[in-house]
NUMI-876449 format. One record per atom (N, C-alpha, C, O): x, y negated, z negated; residue in three letters. Coordinates in steps of 0.02 Angstrom, whole numbers, plus 50000, padded with zeros to 5 digits. Layout:
BEGIN
XYZALA/...
//
This chain:
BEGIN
518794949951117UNK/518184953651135UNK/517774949551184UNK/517714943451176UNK/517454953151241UNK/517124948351299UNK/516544946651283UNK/516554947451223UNK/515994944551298UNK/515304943651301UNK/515034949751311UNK/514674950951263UNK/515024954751355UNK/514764958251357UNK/514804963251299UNK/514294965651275UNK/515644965351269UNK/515614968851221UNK/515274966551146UNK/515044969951101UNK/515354959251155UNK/514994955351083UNK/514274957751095UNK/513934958351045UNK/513954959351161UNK/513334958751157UNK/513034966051150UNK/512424966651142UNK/513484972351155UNK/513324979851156UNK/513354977251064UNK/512824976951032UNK/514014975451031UNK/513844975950970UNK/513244974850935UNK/512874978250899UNK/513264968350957UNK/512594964050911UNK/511934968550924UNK/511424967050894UNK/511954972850960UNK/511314974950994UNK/511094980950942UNK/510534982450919UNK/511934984650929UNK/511834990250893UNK/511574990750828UNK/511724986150790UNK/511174995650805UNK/510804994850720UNK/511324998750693UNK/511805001650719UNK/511024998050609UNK/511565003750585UNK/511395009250602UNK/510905010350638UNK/511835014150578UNK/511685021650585UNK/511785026550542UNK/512355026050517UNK/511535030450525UNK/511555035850460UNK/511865042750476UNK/511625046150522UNK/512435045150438UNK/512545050750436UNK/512025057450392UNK/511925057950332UNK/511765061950449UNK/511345068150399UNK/511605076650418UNK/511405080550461UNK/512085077250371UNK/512375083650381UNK/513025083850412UNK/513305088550439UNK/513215078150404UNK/513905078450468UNK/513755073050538UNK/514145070150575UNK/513175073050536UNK/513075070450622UNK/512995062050606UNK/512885059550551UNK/513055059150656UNK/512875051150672UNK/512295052350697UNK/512275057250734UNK/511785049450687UNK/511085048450712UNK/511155041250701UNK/511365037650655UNK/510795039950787UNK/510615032950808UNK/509885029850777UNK/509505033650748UNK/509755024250783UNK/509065021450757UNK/508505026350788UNK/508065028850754UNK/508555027150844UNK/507935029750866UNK/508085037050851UNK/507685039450811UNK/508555041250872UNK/508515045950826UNK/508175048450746UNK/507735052350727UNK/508725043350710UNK/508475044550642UNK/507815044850616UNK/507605047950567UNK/507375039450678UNK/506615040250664UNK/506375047650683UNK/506035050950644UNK/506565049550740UNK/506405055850754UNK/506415062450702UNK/506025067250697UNK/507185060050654UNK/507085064850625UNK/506855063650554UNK/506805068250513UNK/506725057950541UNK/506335056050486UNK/505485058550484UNK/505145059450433UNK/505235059450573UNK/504635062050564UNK/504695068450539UNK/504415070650489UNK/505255072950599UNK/505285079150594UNK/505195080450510UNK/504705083850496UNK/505545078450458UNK/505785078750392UNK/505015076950367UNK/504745081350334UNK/504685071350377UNK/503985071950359UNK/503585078250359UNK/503395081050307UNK/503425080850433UNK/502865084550447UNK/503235091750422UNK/502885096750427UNK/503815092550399UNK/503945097750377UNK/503575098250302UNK/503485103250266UNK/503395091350291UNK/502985091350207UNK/502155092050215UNK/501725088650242UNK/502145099150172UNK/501285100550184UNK/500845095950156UNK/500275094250171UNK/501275094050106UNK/500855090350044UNK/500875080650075UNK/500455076150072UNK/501525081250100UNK/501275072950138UNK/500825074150194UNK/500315070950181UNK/500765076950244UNK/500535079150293UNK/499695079150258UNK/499305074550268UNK/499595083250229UNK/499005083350184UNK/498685076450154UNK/498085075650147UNK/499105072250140UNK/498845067550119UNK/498755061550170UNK/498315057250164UNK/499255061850222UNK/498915057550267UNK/498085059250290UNK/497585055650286UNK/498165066550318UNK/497415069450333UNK/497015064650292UNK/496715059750312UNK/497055066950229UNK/496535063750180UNK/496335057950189UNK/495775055550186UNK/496795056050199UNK/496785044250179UNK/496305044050263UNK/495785040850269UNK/496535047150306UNK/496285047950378UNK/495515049550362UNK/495075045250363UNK/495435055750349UNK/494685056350316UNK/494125051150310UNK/493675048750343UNK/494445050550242UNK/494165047250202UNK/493825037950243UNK/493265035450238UNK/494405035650277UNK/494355029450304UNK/493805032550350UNK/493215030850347UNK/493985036050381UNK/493315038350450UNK/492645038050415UNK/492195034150429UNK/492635043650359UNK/492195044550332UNK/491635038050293UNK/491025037850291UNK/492095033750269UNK/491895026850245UNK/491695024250302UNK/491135021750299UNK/491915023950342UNK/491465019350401UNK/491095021550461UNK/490835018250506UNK/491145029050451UNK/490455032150484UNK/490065036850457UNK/489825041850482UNK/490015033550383UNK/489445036450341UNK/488475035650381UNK/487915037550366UNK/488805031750436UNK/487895031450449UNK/487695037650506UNK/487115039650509UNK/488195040350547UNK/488195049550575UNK/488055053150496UNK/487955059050511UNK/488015052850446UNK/487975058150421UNK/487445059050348UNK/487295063950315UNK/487235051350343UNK/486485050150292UNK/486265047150350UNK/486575044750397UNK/485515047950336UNK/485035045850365UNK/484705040950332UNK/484145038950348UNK/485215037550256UNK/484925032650211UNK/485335023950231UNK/485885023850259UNK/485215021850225UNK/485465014750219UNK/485825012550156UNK/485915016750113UNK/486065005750147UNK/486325005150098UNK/485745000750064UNK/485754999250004UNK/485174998650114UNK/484804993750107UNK/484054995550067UNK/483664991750039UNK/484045002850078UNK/483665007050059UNK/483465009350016UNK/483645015250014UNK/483105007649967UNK/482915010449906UNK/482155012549883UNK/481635009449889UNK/482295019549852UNK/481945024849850UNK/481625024849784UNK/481875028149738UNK/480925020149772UNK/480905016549686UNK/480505026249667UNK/480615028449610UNK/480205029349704UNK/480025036049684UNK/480415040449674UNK/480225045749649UNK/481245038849694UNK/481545045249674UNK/482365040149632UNK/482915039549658UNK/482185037949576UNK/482835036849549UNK/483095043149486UNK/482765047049453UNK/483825041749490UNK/484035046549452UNK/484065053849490UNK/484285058749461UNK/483885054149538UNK/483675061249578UNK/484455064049558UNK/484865059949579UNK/484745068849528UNK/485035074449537UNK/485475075349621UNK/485175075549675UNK/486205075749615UNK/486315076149696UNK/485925083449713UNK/485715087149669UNK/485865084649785UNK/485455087949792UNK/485685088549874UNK/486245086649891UNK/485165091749930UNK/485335094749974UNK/485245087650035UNK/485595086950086UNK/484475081150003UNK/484395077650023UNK/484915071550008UNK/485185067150040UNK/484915073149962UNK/485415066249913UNK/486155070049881UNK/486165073749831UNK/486735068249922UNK/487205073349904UNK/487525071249841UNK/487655075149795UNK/487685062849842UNK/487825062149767UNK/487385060749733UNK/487585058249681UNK/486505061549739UNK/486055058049701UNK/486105052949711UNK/486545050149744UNK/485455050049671UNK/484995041649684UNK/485385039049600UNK/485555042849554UNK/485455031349603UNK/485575026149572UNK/484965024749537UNK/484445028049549UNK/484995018849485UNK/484325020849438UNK/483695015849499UNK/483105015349481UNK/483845013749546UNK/483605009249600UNK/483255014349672UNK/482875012749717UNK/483565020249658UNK/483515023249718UNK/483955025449772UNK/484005030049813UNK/484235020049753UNK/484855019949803UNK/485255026649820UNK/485255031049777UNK/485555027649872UNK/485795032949896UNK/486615033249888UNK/487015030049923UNK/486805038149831UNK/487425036449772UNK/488155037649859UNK/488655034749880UNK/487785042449874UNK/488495045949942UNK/488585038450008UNK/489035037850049UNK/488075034549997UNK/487995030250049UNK/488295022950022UNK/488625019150058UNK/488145021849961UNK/488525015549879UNK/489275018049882UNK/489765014449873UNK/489295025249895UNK/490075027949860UNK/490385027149930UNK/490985025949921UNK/490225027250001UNK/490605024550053UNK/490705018050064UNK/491215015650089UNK/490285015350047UNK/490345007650052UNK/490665006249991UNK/490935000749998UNK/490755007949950UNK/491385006849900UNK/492035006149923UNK/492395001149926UNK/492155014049945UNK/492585015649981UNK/492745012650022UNK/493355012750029UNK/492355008350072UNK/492665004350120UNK/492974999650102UNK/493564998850119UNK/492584994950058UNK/493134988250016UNK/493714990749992UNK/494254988250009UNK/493664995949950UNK/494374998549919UNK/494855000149962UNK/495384996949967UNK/494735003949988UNK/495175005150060UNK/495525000350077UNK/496134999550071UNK/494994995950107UNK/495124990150161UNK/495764982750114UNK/496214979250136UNK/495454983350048UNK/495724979150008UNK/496454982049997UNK/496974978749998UNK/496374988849988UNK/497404993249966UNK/497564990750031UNK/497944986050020UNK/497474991350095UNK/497764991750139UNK/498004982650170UNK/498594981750185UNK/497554977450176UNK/497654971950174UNK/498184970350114UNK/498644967350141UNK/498264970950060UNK/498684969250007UNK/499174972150010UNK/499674968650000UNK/499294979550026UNK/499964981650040UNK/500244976750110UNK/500724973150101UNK/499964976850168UNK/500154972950223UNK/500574967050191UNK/501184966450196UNK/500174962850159UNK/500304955250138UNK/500694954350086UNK/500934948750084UNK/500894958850030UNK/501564960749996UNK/502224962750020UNK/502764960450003UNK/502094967150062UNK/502644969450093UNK/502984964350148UNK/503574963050162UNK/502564962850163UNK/502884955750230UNK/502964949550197UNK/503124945050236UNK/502924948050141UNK/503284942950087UNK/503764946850044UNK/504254943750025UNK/503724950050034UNK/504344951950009UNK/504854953850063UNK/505444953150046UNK/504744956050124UNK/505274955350184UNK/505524950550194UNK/506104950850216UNK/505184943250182UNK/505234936650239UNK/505484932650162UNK/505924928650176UNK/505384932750110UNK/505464927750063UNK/506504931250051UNK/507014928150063UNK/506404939350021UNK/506804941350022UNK/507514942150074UNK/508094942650055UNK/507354942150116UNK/507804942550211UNK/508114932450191UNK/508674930250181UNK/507454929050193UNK/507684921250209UNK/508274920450141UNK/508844918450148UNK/508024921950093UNK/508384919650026UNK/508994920850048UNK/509314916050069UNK/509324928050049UNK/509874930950053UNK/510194928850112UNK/510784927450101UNK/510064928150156UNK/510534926050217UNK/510624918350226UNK/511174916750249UNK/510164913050212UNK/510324907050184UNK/510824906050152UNK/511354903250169UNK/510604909350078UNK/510854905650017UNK/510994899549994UNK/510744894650021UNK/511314899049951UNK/511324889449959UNK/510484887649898UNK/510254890649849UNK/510314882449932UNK/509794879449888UNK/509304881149906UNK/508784878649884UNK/509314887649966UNK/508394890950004UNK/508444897249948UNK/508014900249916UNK/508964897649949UNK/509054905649887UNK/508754902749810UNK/508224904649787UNK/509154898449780UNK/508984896749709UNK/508204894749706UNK/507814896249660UNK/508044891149763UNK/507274889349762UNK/506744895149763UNK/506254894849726UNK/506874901249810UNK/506484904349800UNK/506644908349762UNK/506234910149720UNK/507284911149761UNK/507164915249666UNK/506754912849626UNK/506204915349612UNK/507004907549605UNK/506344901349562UNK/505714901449550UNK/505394899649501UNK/505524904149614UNK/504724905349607UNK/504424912049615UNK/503844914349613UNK/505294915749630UNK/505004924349623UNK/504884924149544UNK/504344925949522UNK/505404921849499UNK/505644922449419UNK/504764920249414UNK/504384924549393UNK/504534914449431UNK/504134909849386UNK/503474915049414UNK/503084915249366UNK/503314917449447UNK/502634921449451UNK/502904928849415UNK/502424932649412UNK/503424931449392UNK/503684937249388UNK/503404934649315UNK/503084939549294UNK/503374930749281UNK/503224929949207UNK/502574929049193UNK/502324929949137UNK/502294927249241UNK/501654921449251UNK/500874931349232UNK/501034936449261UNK/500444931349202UNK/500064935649179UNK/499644936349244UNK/499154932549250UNK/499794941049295UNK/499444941949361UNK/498414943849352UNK/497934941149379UNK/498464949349305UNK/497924949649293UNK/497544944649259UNK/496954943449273UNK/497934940849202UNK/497364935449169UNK/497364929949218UNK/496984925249205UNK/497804929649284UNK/497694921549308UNK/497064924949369UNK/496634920849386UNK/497034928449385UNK/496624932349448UNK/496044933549422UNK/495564933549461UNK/495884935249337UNK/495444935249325UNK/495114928649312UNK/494504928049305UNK/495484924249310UNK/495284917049260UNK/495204913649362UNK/495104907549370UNK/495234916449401UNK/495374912949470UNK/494634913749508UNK/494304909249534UNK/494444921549506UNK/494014926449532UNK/493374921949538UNK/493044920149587UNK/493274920549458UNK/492544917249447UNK/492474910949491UNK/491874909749493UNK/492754907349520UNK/492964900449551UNK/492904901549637UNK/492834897249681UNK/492944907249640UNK/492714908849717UNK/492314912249719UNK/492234915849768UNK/491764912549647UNK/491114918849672UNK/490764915849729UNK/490934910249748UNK/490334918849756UNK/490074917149817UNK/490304917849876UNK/490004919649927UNK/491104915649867UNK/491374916549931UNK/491834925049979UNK/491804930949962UNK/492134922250029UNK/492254928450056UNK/492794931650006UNK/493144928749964UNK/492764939150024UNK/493084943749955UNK/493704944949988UNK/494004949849965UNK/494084941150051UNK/494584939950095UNK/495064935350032UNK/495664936750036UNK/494894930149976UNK/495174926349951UNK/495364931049883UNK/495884930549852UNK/494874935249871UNK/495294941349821UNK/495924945049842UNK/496394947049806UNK/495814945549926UNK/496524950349938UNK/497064944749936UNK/497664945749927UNK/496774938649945UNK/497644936649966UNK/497704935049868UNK/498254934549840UNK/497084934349835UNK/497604933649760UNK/498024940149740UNK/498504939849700UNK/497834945449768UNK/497924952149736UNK/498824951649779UNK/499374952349751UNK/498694950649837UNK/499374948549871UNK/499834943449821UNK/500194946049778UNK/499824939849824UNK/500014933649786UNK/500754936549739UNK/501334934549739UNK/500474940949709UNK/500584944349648UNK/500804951249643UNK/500824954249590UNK/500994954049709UNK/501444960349716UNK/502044961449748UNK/502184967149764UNK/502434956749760UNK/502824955549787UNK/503294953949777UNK/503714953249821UNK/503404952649717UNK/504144947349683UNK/504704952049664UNK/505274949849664UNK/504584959449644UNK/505174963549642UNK/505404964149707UNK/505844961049736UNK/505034968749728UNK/505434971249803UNK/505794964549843UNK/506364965149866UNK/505424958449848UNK/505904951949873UNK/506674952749845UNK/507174953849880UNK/506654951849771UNK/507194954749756UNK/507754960749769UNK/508354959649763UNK/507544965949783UNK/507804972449816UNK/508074966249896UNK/508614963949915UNK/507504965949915UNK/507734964149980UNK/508254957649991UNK/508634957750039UNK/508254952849953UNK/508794951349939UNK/509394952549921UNK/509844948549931UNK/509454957449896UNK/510084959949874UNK/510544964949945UNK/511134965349965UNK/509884968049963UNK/510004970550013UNK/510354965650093UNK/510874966550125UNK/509974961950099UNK/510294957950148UNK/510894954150149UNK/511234952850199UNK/511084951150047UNK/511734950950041UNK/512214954350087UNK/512584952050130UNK/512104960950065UNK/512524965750119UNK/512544967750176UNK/512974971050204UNK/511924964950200UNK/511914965350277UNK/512054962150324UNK/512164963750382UNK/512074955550289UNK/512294951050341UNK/513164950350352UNK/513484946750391UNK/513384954950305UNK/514254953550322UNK/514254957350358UNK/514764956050390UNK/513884964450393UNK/514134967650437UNK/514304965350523UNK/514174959950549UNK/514564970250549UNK/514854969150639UNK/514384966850667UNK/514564961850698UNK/513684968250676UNK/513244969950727UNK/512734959750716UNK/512484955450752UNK/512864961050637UNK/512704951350602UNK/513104947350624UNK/512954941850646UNK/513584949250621UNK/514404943450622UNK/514474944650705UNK/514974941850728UNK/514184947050738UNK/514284946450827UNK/513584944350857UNK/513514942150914UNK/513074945150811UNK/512364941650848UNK/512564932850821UNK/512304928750858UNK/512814930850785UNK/512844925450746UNK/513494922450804UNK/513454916550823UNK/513914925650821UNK/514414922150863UNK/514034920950935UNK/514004916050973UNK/513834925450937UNK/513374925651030UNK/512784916651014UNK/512574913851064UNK/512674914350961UNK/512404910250938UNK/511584911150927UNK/511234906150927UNK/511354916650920UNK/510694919950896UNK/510404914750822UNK/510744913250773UNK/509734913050835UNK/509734908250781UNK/509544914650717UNK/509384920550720UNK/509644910850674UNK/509494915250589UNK/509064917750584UNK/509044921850538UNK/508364916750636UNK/507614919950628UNK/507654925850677UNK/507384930950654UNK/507854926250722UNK/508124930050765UNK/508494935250755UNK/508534940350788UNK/508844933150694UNK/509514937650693UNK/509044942450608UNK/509104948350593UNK/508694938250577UNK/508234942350524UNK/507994946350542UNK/507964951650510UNK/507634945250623UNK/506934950050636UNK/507254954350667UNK/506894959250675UNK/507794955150690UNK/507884961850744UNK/508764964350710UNK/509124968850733UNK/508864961350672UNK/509464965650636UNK/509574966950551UNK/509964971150527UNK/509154962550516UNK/509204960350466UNK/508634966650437UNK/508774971850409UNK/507974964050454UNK/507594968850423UNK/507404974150452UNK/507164977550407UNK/507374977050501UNK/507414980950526UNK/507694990250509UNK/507554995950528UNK/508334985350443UNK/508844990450430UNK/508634989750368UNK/509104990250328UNK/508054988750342UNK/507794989050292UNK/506984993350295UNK/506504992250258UNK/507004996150325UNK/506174997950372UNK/506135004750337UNK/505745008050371UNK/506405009050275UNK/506565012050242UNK/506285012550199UNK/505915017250186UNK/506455005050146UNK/506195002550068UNK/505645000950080UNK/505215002050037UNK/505404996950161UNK/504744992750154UNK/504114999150181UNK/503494998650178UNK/504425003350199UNK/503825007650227UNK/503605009750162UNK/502995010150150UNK/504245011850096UNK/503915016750050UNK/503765012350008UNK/503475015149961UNK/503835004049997UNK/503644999249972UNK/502674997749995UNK/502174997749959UNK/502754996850053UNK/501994996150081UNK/501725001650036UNK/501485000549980UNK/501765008550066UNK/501565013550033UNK/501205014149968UNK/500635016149957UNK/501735011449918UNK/501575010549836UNK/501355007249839UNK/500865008349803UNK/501294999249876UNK/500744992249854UNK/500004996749871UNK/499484996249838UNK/500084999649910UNK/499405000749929UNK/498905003549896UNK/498325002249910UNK/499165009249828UNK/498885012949789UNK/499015006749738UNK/498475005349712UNK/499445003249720UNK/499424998149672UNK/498944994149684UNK/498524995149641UNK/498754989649722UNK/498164987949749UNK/497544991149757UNK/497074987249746UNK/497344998049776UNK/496684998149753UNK/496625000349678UNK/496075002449661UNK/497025000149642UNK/496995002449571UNK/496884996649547UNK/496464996949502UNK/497244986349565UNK/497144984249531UNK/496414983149546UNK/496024983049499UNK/496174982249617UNK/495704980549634UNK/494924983649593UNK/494374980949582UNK/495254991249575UNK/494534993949542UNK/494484992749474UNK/493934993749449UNK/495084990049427UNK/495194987649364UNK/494854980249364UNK/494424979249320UNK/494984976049401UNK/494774969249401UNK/493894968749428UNK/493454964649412UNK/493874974849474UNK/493204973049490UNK/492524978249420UNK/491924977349408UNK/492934982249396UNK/492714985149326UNK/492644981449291UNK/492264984149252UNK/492744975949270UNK/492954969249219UNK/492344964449244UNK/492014960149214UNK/492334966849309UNK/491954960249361UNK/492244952049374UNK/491994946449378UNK/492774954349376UNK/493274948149406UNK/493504950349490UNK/493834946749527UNK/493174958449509UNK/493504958049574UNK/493024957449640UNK/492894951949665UNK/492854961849660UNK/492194959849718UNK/491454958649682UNK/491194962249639UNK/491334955849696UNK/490544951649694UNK/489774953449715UNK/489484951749767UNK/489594956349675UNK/488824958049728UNK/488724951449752UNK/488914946349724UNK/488364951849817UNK/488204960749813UNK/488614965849847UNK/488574971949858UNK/489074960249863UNK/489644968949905UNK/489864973949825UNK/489904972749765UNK/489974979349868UNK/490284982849808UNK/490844985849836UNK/491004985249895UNK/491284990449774UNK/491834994549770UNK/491825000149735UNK/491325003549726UNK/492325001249715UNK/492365008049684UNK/492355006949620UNK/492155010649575UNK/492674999349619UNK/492534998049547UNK/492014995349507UNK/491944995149446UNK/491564992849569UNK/491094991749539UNK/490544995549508UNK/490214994649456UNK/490545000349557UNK/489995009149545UNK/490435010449467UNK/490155010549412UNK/490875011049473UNK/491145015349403UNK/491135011549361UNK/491405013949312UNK/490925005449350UNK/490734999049288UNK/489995001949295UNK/489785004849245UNK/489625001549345UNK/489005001149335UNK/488755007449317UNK/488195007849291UNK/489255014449329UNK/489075021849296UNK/489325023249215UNK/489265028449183UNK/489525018549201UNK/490055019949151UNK/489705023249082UNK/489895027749045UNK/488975017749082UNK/488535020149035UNK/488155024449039UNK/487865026248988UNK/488005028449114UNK/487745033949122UNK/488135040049120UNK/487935045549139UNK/488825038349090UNK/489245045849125UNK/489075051749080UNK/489235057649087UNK/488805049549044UNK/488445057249009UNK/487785060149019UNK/487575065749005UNK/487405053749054UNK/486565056149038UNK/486625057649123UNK/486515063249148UNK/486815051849160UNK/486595053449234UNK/487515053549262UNK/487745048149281UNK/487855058349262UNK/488555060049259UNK/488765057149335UNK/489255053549348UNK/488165060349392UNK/488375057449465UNK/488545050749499UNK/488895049349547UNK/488045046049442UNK/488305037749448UNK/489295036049432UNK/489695031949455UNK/489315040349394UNK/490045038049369UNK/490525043849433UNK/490805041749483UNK/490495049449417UNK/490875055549457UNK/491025055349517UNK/491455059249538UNK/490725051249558UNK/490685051649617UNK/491185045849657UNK/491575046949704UNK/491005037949614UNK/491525034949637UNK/492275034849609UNK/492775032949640UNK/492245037049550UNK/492775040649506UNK/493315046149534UNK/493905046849517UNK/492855050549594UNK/493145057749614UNK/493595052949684UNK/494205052949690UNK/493185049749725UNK/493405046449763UNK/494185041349764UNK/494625040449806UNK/494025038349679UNK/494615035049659UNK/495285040949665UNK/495805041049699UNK/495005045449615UNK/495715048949602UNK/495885053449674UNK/496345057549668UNK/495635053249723UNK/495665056649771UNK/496235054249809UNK/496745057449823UNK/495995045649829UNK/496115044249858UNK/497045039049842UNK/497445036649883UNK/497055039349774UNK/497635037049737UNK/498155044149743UNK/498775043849746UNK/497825049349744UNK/498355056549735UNK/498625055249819UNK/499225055049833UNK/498255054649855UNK/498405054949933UNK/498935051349956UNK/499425053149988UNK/498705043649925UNK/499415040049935UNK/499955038749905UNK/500375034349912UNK/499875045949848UNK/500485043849814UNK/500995050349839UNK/501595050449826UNK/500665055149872UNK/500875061449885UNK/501265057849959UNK/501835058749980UNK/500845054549981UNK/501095051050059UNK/501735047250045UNK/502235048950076UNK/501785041649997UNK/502265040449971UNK/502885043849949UNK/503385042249981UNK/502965047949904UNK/503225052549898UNK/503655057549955UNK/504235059049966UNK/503035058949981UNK/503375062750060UNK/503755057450130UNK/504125059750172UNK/503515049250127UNK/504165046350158UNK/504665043850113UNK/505135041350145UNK/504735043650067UNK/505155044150013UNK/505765049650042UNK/506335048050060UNK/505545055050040UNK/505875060950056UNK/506345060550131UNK/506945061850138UNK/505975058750171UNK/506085060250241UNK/506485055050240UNK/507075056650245UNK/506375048950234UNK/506795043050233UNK/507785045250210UNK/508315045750241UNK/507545045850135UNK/508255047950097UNK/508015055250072UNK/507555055750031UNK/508335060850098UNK/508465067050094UNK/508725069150034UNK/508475073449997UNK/509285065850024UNK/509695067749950UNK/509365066149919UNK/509575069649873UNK/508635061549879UNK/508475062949844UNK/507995068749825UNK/507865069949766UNK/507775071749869UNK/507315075249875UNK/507635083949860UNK/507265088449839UNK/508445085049876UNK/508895087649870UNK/509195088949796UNK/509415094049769UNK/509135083649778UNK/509385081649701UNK/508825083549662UNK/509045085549608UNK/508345083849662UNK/507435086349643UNK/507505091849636UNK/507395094249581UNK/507745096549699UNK/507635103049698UNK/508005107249654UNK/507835112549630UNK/508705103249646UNK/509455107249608UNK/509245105249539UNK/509625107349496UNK/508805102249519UNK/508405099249464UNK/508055104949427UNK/508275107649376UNK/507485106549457UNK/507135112149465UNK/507275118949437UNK/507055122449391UNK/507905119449501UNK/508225125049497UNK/508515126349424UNK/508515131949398UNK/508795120249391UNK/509165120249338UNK/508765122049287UNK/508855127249255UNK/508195116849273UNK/507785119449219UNK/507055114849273UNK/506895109249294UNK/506765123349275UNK/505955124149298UNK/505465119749261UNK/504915119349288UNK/505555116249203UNK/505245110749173UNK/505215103549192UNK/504875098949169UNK/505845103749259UNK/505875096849265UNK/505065094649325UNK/504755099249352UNK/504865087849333UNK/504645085649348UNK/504395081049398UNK/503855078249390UNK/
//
């Protein structure tokens, strides 16, 4: 084989059969969207997550309140036409607290999915195509945090950086989502690296980092999209559990979890303190799990196929 043909190989990704046909990389994305936007309900939920982020950070087009602002004549106010989720027992303006919630939460799922998913690519990809004593070492410390109590060490951690930036919460929340899928992805690259396209970038003499980033994971861009996906709702869930506890963001910033600790005792007398960042939570967890779900689908078809003949079989299934 010449240079040039070693070098059409190495170049080539894998490729997926759907229905009979070969579809190329760039194809398959094509029709992985097509297969998306055919889903109302993913489609729908991107909108949402889209929304919602806009909405969180250009809550100041649409109150005329501050966050800074407090109204000591009108607490408890009832939402209303002025006050859409109602006043806090401070005054405060609940629709203007419940975006700025929203923004940390947001901002926190989305940083933590980022920073999980790209360690579990890079720990997982290096392990497996190494092997040897880079593999046993980092299994080692996937195993030893995989045992290790994520919430009691994050909570026992939290208090030790009060004061500081709430940037050192995401990377603990990171820290600590990542050690399965590494695994997946290890296993996965086992198998990837014996293929044609590995075994001809590796002869052309492509170094191992090289040959990870543009053949290795790449052909994994599948697991990690619907991987990101799930960290991301896993993350603002842990984020509003830990900061409910008050181990997670710090006044005076707030979250979602913090409003719903601080409504918790009003959810019967003053219902809007709790409901509001609560409605937001489950809103915004249904969105990305529906989003999930729907590249789930588009990605691998047969399962989504296998769902339906499910269904069909007995209308109870789930």
């Amino acid at each position: 084989m010449g240079l040039k043909e070693t070098e059409t190989v190495a170049d080539i990704t894998s490729s997926t059969t759907d229905g009979g046909q070969v579809v190329t990389s760039t194809g398959r994305g094509r029709l992985v969207l097509r297969r998306f936007l055919r889903n109302p309900w993913a489609v729908a939920g991107v909108a949402v997550i889209a929304l919602l982020y806009v909405t969180a950070f250009s809550y100041p087009l649409f109150s005329p309140f501050s966050y800074e602002f407090h109204d000591t004549n009108l607490t408890y106010d009832p939402p209303s036409a002025t006050h859409w989720f109602g006043t806090d027992n401070i005054g405060t303006d609940m629709f203007v607290s419940t975006m700025r919630g929203l923004q940390k939460s947001l901002t926190i799922g989305l940083m933590v999915g980022a920073i999980s998913t790209l360690l579990s690519a890079v720990v997982g990809a290096t392990a497996g195509f190494f092997g040897g004593i880079t593999d046993r070492a980092l299994m080692w410390v996937v195993d030893l945090l995989l045992v290790l109590p994520s919430f009691l060490i994050i909570s026992i951690a939290s208090p030790l950086f009060k004061g500081s930036s709430w940037l050192i919460f995401v990377v603990l929340l990171g820290l600590f989502q990542w050690m399965i899928t590494a695994r997946i992805v290890r296993g996965m690259t086992l198998s990837l690296k014996t293929r044609e396209y590995v075994v001809a970038a590796r002869f052309m003499g492509q170094s191992p980092w090289r040959i990870i980033a543009k053949h290795i994971v790449p052909n994994m861009s599948s697991l990690l999209i619907v991987d990101a996906t799930i960290n991301v709702g896993s993350a603002v869930l842990q984020e509003t559990g830990l900061s409910y506890f008050g181990f997670g963001v710090q006044p005076p910033d707030v979250s979602l979890g913090t409003l719903i600790s601080a409504g918790t005792s009003s959810a019967l007398t003053f219902p809007w303190l709790f409901y509001a960042p609560a409605s937001m939570l489950i809103i915004t967890l249904l969105s990305v799990a529906v989003v999930g779900d729907g590249l789930r689908d588009a990605l691998d078809p047969t399962a989504a196929r296998a769902r339906r003949r499910e269904r069909r079989k007995d209308p109870s299934f789930s």
